[in-house]
C-alpha positions in Angstrom: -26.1 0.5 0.0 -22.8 -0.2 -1.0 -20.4 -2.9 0.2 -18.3 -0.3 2.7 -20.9 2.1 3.2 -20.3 3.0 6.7 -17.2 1.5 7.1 -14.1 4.1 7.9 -10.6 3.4 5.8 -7.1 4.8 6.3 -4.7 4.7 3.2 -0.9 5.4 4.0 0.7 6.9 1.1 -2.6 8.2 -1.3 -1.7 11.4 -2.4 -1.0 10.0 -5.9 -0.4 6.5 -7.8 -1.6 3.3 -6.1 -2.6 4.9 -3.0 -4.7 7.2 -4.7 -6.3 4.0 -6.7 -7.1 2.3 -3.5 -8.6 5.4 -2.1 -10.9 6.0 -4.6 -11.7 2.3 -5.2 -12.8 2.1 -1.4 -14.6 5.6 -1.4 -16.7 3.9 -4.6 -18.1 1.2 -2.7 -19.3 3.6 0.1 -16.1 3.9 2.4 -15.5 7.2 3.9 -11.3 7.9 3.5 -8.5 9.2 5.4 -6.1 10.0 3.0 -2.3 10.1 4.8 1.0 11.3 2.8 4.2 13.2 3.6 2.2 15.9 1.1 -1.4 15.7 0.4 -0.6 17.5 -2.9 2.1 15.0 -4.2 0.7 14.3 -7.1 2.0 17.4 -8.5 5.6 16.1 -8.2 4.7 13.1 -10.5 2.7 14.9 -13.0 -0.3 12.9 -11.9 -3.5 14.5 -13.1 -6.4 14.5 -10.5 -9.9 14.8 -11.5 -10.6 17.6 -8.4 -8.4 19.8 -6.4 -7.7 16.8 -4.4 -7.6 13.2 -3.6 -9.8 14.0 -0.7 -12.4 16.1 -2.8 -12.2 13.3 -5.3 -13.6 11.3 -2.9 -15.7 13.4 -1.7 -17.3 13.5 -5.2 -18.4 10.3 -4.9 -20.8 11.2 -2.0 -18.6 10.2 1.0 -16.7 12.0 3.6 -13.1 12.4 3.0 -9.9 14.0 5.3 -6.0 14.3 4.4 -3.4 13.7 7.1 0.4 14.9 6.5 2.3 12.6 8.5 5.6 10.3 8.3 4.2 6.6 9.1 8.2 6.0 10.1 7.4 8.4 12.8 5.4 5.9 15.8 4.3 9.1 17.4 3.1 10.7 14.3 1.1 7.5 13.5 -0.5 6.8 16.6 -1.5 10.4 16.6 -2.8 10.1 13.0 -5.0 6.9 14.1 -5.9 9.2 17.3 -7.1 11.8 15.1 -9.0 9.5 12.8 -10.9 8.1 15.8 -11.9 11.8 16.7 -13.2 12.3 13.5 -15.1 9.5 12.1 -15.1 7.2 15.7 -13.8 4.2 14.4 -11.3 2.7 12.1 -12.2 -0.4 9.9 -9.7 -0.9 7.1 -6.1 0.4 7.2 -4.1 0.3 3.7 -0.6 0.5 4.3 0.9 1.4 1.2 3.6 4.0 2.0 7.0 3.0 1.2 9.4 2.4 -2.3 13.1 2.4 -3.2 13.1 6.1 -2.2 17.1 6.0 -2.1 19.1 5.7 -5.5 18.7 2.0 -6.4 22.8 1.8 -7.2 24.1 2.2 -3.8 21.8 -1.3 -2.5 24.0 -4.1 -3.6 23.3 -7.2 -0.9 27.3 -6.5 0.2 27.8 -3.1 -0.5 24.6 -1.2 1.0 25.5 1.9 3.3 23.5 2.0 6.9 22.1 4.9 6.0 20.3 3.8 3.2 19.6 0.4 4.8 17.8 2.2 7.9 15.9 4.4 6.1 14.5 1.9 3.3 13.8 -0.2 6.2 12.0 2.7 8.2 9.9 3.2 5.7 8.3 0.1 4.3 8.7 -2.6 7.6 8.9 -0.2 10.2 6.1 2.3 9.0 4.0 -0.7 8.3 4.4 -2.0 12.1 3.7 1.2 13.8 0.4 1.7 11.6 -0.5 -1.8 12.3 -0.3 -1.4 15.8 -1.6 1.8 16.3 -5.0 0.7 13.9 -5.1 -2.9 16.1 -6.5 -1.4 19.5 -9.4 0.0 17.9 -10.4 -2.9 15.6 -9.8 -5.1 18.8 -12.1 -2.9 20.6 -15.1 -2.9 17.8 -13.9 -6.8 17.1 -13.7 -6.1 13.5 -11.1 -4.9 11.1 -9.2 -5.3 7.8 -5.4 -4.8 7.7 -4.5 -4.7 3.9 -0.2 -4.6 3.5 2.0 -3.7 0.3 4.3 -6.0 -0.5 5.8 -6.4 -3.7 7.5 -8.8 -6.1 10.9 -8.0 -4.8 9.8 -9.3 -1.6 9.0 -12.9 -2.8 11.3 -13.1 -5.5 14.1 -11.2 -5.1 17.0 -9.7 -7.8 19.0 -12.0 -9.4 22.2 -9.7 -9.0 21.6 -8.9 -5.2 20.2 -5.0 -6.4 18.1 -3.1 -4.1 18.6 -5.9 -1.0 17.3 -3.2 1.7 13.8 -2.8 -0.7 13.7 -6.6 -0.9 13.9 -8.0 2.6 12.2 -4.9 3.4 9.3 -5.9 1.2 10.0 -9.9 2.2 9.4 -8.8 6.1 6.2 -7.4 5.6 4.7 -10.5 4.5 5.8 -12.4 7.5 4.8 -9.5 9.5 1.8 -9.8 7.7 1.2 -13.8 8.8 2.3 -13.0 12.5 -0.4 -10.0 13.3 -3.1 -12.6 11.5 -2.7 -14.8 13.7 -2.8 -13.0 16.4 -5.4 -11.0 15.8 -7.7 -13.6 14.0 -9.2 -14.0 17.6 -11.0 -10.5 17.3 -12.3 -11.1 13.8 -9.5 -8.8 12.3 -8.4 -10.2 8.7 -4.9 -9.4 7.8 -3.6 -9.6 4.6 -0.8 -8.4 1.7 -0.5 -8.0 -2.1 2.6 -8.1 -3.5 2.3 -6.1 -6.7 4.7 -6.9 -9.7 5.3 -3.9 -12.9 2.8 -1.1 -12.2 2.4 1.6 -13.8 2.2 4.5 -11.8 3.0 8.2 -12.3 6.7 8.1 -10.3 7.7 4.5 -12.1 7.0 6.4 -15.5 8.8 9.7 -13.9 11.4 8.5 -12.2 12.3 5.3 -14.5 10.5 5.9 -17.8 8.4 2.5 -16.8 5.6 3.6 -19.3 8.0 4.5 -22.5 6.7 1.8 -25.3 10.2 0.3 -25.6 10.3 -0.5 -21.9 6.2 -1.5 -22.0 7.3 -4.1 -24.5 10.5 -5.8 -22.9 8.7 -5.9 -20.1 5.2 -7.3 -21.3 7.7 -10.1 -22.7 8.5 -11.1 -19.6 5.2 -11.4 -18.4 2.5 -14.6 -18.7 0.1 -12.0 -19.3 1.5 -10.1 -21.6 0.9 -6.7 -20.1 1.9 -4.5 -17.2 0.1 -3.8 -14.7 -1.8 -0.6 -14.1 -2.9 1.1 -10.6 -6.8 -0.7 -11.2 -5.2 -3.6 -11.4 -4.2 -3.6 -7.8 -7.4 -2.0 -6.3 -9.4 -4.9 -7.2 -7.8 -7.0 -5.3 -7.6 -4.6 -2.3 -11.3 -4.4 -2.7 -11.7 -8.2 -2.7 -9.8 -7.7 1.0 -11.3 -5.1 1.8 -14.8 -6.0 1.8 -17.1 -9.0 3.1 -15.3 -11.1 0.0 -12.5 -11.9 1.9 -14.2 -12.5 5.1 -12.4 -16.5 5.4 -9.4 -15.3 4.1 -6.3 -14.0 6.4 -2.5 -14.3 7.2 -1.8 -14.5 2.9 0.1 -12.8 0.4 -1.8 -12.4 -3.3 0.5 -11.6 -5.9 -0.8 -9.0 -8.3 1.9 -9.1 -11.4 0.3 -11.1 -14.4 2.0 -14.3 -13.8 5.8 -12.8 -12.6 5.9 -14.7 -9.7 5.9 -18.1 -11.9 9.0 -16.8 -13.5 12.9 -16.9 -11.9 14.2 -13.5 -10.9 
């Protein structure tokens, strides 16, 4: 048997790039998966290339069971409906990924001073604010079967910052989620529920290279500069650690935040 064999995990956010990782990591060691995205099929936006039809049928390659659920996490109806449906499905709920989120606004307007309220709310809807209503629609059923992993994506941004004030809504966004993060361990460390974040640093995954050319060899280079490791980071970089909290590995280990960025966090912003 396999570490999570028999164990039930939602991923926010997997129909591509580092949700997708996680997914498949956890479906490896046994887990059946829920994947959950705006579009199951997004993916194809990035020019991500799958090695099935789906995420879910990737999964279910690897001899477990597998559903997709389009839903917006900002949405506390939607989610607790999602969790609802999850329940019906599989019966319980044991490790909850929330991964959905980004700068999904253009990066320019989110100066520290200068930020419209539009942008603010929305960045903040969804990275905190999905994250809260997936965390509290997954806690009653962990409370109920005392037992539960809460894994949470931070990021670099959140423990660092910019050092000209840029993308301020993605960075306190990011920043709240690892208190968040502390507060629901120590609540729910009472019902054996371990909660935990990552905050991931240069990644590369499909919309970084689409969207900012992350993965050209000039920008791979000035970045692995920067870096202690010399390197950035792919999506398997991240789902080893996400294994490490999702599985009995972690079991002494809650309310933290593990930096996965090859040494960025050492550095000034």
């Amino acid at each position: 048997m396999s570490r999570l064999t028999g164990k039930v995990a939602l991923i926010t956010g997997a129909g591509r790039g580092l949700g997708r990782a996680y997914a498949l990591r956890l479906a490896s060691l046994g887990a059946d998966i829920v994947i959950n995205d705006l579009q199951l099929d997004s993916a194809k936006e990035f020019d991500e290339e799958l090695t099935a039809e789906t995420v879910m049928a990737e999964c279910e390659a690897m001899g477990v069971r597998s559903i997709g659920i389009e839903a917006d996490v900002t949405s506390r109806e939607a989610v607790f409906g999602m969790v609802e449906q999850v329940l019906q499905t599989f019966g319980r709920l044991d490790i909850l990924i929330n991964n959905a989120g980004g700068v999904l606004c253009p990066a320019e307007r989110g100066a520290a001073s200068t930020c419209p309220e539009d942008d603010w709310r929305f960045i903040m809807d969804v990275n905190l604010t999905a994250t809260v209503f997936c965390c509290q629609a997954a806690s009653a059923p962990m409370k109920a079967q005392r037992s539960g992993k809460i894994i949470n994506v931070s990021s670099q941004a959140g423990l660092r910052g910019n050092a000209d004030g840029s993308i301020a809504h993605y960075c306190v966004a990011k920043a709240g989620i690892v208190e968040y993060t502390r507060l629901l361990a120590a609540e729910l460390g009472p019902y054996n529920i371990n909660v935990n974040c990552i905050a991931p640093g240069l990644i590369l995954t499909s919309r970084a290279n689409k969207q900012f050319n992350r993965n050209s060899p000039e920008n791979v280079a000035a970045a692995s500069a920067q870096i202690p490791l010399r390197r950035v980071g792919l999506p398997e970089d991240c789902a080893k650690v996400v294994e490490f909290l999702a599985t009995d590995l972690s079991d002494y280990v809650t309310g933290q935040c593990i930096p996965v960025c090859g040494g960025m966090v050492l550095s000034p912003s």
